[in-house]
C-alpha positions in Angstrom: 0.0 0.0 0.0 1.3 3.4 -0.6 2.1 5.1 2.6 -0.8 4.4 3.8 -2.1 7.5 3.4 -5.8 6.6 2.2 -6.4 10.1 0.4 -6.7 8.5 -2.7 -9.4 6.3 -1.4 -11.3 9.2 0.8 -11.4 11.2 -2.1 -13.4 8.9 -4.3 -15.4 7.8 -1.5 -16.7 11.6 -1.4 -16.7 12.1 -5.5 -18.9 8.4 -5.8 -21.2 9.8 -2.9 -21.7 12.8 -4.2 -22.3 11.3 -8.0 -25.5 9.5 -6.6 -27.5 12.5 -6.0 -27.1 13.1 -9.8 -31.0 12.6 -10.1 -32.5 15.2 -7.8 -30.4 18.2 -8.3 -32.2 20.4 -10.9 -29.2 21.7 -13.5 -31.1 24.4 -15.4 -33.0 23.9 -18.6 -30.3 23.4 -21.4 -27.9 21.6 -18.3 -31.0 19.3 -18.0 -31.4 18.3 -21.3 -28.2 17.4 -21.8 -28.0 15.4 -18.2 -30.7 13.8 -18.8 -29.2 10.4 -19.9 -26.6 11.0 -17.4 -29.1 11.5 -14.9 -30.9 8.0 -15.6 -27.7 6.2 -15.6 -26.6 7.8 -11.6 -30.1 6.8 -11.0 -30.1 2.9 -12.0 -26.1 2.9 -10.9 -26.9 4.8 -7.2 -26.8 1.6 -5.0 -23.4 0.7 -7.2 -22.2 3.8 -6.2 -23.0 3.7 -2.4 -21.3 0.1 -2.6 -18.5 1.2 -4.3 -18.0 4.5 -1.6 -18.1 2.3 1.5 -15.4 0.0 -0.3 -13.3 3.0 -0.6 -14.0 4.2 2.8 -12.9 0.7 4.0 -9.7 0.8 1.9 -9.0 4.3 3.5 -9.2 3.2 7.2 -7.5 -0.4 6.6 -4.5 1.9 4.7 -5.0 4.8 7.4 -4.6 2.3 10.9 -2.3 -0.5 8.8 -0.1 1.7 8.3 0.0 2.7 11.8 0.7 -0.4 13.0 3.8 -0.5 10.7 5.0 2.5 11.8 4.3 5.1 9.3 3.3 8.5 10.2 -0.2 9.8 9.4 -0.3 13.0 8.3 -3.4 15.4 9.7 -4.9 16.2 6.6 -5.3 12.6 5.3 -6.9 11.5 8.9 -9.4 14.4 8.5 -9.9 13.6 4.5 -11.1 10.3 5.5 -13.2 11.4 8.7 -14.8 14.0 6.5 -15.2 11.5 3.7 -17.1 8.8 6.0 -19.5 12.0 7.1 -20.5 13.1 3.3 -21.3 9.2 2.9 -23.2 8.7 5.7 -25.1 11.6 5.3 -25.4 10.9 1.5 -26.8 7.4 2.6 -29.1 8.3 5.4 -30.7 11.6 3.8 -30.2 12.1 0.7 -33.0 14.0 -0.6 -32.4 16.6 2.4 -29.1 16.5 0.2 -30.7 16.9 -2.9 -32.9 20.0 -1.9 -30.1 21.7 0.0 -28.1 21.8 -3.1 -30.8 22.6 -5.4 -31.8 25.7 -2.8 -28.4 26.7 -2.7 -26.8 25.7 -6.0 -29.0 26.8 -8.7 -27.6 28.6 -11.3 -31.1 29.9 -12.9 -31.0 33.4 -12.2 -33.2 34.5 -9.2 
């Protein structure tokens, strides 16, 4: 493993978490029409995605505490990476259309 460092894995624990509320967060008109296949496919792929997050988040804290137990240093900002990574998953797991309309209220790029 590479140093043990597990931002590699924290990171697309977050991206993959993130990619599942695809569906629910309105894009704009011409954003939407071209999203729209996109959209489908994060919809029929979202359990995938949640599977594949918690795999990374696993591979983060086996390289994070292996490592440890070897003797390499952790640095801060990987430690927190990964605590912040498992947080965006299980709140992308547990409520994610609280997620969804958050983003859309505060995300939308129609003009208001």
């Amino acid at each position: 493993m590479s140093g043990g460092k597990g931002i590699t894995a924290s990171m697309a624990a977050m991206v993959s978490a993130l990619a599942t509320i695809g569906c629910c967060v309105p894009l704009g008109f011409l954003a939407a029409l071209g999203a729209a296949g996109a959209s489908t496919f994060l919809a029929s792929a979202r359990p995938w995605l949640l599977g594949l997050s918690v795999l990374m988040l696993g591979v983060g804290f086996v390289q994070q505490y292996r490592g440890a137990r070897c003797g390499v240093k952790r640095s801060t900002l990987s430690v927190v990476l990964l605590w912040t990574a498992t947080a965006v998953v299980l709140v992308m797991v547990l409520f994610p259309q609280a997620v969804a309309g958050f983003l859309a209220d505060h995300l939308s790029w129609g003009g208001r």
